[in-house]
C-alpha positions in Angstrom: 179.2 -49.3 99.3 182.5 -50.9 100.2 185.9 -48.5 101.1 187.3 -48.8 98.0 184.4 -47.2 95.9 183.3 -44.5 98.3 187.4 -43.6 97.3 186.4 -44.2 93.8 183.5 -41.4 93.9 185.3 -39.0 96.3 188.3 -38.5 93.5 186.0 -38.1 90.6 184.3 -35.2 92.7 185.0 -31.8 92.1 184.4 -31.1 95.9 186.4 -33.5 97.3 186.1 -32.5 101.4 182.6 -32.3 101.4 181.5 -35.8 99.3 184.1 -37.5 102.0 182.9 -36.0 104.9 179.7 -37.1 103.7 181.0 -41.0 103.6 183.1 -40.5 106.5 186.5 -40.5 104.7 189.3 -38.7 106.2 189.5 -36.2 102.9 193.0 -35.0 103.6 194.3 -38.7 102.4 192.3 -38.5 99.8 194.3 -35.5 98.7 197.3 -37.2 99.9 196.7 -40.0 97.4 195.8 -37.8 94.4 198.7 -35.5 94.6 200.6 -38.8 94.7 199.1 -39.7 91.6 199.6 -36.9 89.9 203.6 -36.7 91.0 203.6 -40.7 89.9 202.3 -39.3 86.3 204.7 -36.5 86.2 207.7 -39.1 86.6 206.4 -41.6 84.4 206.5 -38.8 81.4 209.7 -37.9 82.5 210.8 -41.8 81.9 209.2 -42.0 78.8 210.7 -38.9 77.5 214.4 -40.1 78.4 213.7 -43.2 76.7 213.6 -41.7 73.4 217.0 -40.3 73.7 218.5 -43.2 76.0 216.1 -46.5 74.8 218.5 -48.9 77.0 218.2 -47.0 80.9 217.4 -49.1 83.2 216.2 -47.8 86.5 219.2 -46.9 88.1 220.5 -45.1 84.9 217.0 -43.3 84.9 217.6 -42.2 88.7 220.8 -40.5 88.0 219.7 -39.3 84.7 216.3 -37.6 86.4 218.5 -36.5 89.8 215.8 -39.4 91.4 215.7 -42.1 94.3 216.3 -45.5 92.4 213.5 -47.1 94.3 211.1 -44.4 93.1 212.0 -44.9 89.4 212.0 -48.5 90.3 208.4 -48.5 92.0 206.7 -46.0 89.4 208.5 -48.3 86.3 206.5 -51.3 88.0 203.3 -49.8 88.1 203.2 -48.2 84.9 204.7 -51.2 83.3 207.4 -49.4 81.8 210.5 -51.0 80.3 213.5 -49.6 77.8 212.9 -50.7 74.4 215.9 -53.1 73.8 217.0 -56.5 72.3 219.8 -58.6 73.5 222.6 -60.5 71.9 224.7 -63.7 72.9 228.6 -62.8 72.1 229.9 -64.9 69.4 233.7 -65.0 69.3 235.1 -64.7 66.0 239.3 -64.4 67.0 241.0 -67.6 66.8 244.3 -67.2 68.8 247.6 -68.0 67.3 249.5 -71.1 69.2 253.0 -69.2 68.6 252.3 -66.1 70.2 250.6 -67.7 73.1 254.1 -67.6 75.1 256.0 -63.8 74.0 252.4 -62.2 75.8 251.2 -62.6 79.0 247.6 -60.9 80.5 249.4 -57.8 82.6 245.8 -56.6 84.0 245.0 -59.4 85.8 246.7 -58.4 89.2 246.5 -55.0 88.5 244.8 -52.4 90.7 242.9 -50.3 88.2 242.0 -47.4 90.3 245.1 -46.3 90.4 245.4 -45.5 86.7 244.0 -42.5 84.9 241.9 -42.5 81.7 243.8 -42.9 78.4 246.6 -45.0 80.5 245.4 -48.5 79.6 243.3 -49.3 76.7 241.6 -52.5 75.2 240.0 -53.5 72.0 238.3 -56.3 70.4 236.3 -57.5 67.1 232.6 -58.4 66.7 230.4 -58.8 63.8 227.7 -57.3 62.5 224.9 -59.1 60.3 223.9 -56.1 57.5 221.7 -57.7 54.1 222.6 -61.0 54.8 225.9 -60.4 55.2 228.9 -60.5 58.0 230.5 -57.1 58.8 233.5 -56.8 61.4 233.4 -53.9 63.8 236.6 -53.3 65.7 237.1 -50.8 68.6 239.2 -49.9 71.7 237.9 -48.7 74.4 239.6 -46.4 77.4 239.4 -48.9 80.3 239.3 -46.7 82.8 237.6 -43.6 81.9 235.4 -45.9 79.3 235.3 -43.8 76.2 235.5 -45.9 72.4 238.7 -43.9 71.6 238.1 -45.3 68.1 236.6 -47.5 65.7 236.4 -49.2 62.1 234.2 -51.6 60.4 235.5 -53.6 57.3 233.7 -56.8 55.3 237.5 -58.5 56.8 238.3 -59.2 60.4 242.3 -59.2 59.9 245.3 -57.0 61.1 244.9 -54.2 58.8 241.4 -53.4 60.6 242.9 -53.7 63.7 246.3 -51.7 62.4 244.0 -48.9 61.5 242.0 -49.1 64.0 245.0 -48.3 66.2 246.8 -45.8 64.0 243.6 -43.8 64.5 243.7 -43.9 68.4 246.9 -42.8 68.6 246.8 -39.5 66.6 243.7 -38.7 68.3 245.0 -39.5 72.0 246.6 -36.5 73.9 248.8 -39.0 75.5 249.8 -42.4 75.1 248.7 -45.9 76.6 250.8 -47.3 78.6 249.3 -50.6 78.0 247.1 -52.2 75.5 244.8 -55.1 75.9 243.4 -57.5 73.8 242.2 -61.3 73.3 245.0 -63.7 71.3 243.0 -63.3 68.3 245.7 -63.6 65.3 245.1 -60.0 64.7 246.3 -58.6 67.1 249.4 -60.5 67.6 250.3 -60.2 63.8 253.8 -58.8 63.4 252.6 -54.9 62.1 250.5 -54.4 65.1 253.1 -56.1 67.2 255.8 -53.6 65.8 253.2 -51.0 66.0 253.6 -50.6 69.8 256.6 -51.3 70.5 257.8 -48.9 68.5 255.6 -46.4 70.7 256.8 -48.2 74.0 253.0 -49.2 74.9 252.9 -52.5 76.5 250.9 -55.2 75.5 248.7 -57.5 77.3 247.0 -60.2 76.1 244.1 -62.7 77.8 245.5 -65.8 78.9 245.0 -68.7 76.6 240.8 -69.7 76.4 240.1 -67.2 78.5 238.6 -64.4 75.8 236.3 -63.5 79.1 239.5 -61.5 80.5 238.4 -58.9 77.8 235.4 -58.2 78.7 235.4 -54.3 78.8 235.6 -54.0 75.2 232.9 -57.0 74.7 230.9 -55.1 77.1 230.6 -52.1 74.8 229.3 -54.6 72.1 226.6 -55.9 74.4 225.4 -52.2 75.3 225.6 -51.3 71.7 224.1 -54.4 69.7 221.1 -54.5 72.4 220.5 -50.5 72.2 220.5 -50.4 68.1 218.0 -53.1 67.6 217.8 -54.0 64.2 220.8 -52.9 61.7 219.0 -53.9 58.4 216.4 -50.4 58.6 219.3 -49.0 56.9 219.7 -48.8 53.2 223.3 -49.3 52.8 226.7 -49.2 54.5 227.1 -46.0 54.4 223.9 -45.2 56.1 224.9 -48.0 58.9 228.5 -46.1 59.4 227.0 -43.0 60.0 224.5 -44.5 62.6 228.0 -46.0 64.5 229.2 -42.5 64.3 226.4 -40.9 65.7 225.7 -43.4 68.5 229.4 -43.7 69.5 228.9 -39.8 69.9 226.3 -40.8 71.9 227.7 -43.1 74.1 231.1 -41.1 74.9 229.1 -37.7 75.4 225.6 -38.5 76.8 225.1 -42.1 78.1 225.7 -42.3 81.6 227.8 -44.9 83.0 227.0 -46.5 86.1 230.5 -47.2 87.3 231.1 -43.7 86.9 228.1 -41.6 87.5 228.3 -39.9 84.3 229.2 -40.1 80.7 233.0 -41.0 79.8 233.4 -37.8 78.5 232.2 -35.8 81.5 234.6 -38.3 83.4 237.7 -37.0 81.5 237.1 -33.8 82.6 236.5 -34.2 85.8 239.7 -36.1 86.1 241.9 -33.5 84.2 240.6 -31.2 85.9 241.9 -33.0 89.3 245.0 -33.7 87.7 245.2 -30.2 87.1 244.9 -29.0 91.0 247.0 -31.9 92.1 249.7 -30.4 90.0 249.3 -27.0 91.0 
């Protein structure tokens, strides 16, 4: 009988010292490898249970979710052949810019040091669509840059500047404090003259991407990646209404619960913790 069965019987023994002193095992490796096992288990329920609420972790998400080595989850995710339950998308850019604007705005974060700014200082937003019954919805949102919370959102069967104007008007009453810049793509929507007056009016800055360079907005087109590949398939749900709640609940999600790897934490944990430095700096 070759090493690897003599293991084989030894673990399905209920006395496992004396079966391998009997084959000339070294037992306590043999308990070595079984407690192993058993802790290997014990993790891989602990992943699958974290996918339920978070479908999209990854490894190194998992590791800071389950207070874990990344390699571990990494290693045990291998051998149990686990993987998150997601689709992906390709970005499809729907803003077409608007030639006499492409002067009056320039891009203001593209030399900018971003760690020296605070959350709710510099914000972004951007349009995608959503395909629901054969149909094209527009979702717009803006996003806190920095402290990467969706400060608010709409979704209309029109991608135009009363989505965006909305949008906006939204933000601002829920903000505690202002922007002091806000960043978007040269999409006609957001250089019409309302959203244009819009901030001005409230002294926030706009920036814009430079001409065909849409790329130079990618932290809001980043939040449509994560959120397109974690919702899988929009068409389970009956009707709009049932689709707007989902957005609801999963932006809910995403600014309370979903970790963020830049930041170790959820947005919403990351405000905190920055007020609350804020707070000691200024005492």
């Amino acid at each position: 009988m070759n090493a690897g069965k003599k293991i084989a019987v030894v673990k399905q023994s209920k006395n496992i010292k004396l079966i391998a002193k009997c084959m000339n095992l070294n037992h306590k490796n043999l308990y070595y490898q079984k407690k192993k096992e058993i802790q290997d288990l014990i993790v891989k329920d602990k992943i699958e249970k974290t996918f339920i609420s978070h479908p999209a972790y990854g490894h190194r998400r998992l590791a800071l979710g389950l207070k874990m080595n990344k390699k571990k989850i990494l290693r045990i995710m291998h051998k149990f052949n686990l993987k998150p339950p997601r689709l992906w998308y390709r970005k499809k850019f729907i803003t077409k810019s608007d030639p006499k604007q492409n002067r009056q705005f320039t891009n203001l974060l593209k030399d900018l040091d971003l760690r020296k700014y605070s959350p709710v200082q510099i914000w972004s937003s951007d349009l995608t669509y959503l395909k629901f019954e054969g149909k094209f919805l527009y979702l717009v949102v803006i996003k806190d840059i920095v402290g990467k919370e969706i400060v608010a959102f709409n979704i209309g069967d029109q991608h135009d500047s009363d989505l965006v104007l909305k949008t906006l008007k939204e933000a601002v009453l829920k903000a505690k404090n202002l922007p002091l810049i806000f960043h978007s793509d040269r999409g006609k929507e957001y250089l019409s003259q309302s959203c244009v007056t819009f901030l001005e009016n409230l002294g926030i800055k706009i920036s814009v991407a430079n001409p065909g360079a849409p790329w130079q907005n990618g932290w809001s087109e980043s939040f449509f990646s994560i959120l397109k590949t974690e919702s899988g398939d929009l068409n389970r749900f009956e009707n709009i209404g049932e689709l707007v709640e989902y957005l609801s609940g999963y932006l809910n999600y995403y600014n309370n619960e979903r970790i963020v790897l830049s930041l170790k934490m959820s947005p919403v944990q990351y405000l905190k913790v920055s007020e609350n430095v804020l707070e000691k700096r200024g005492t």
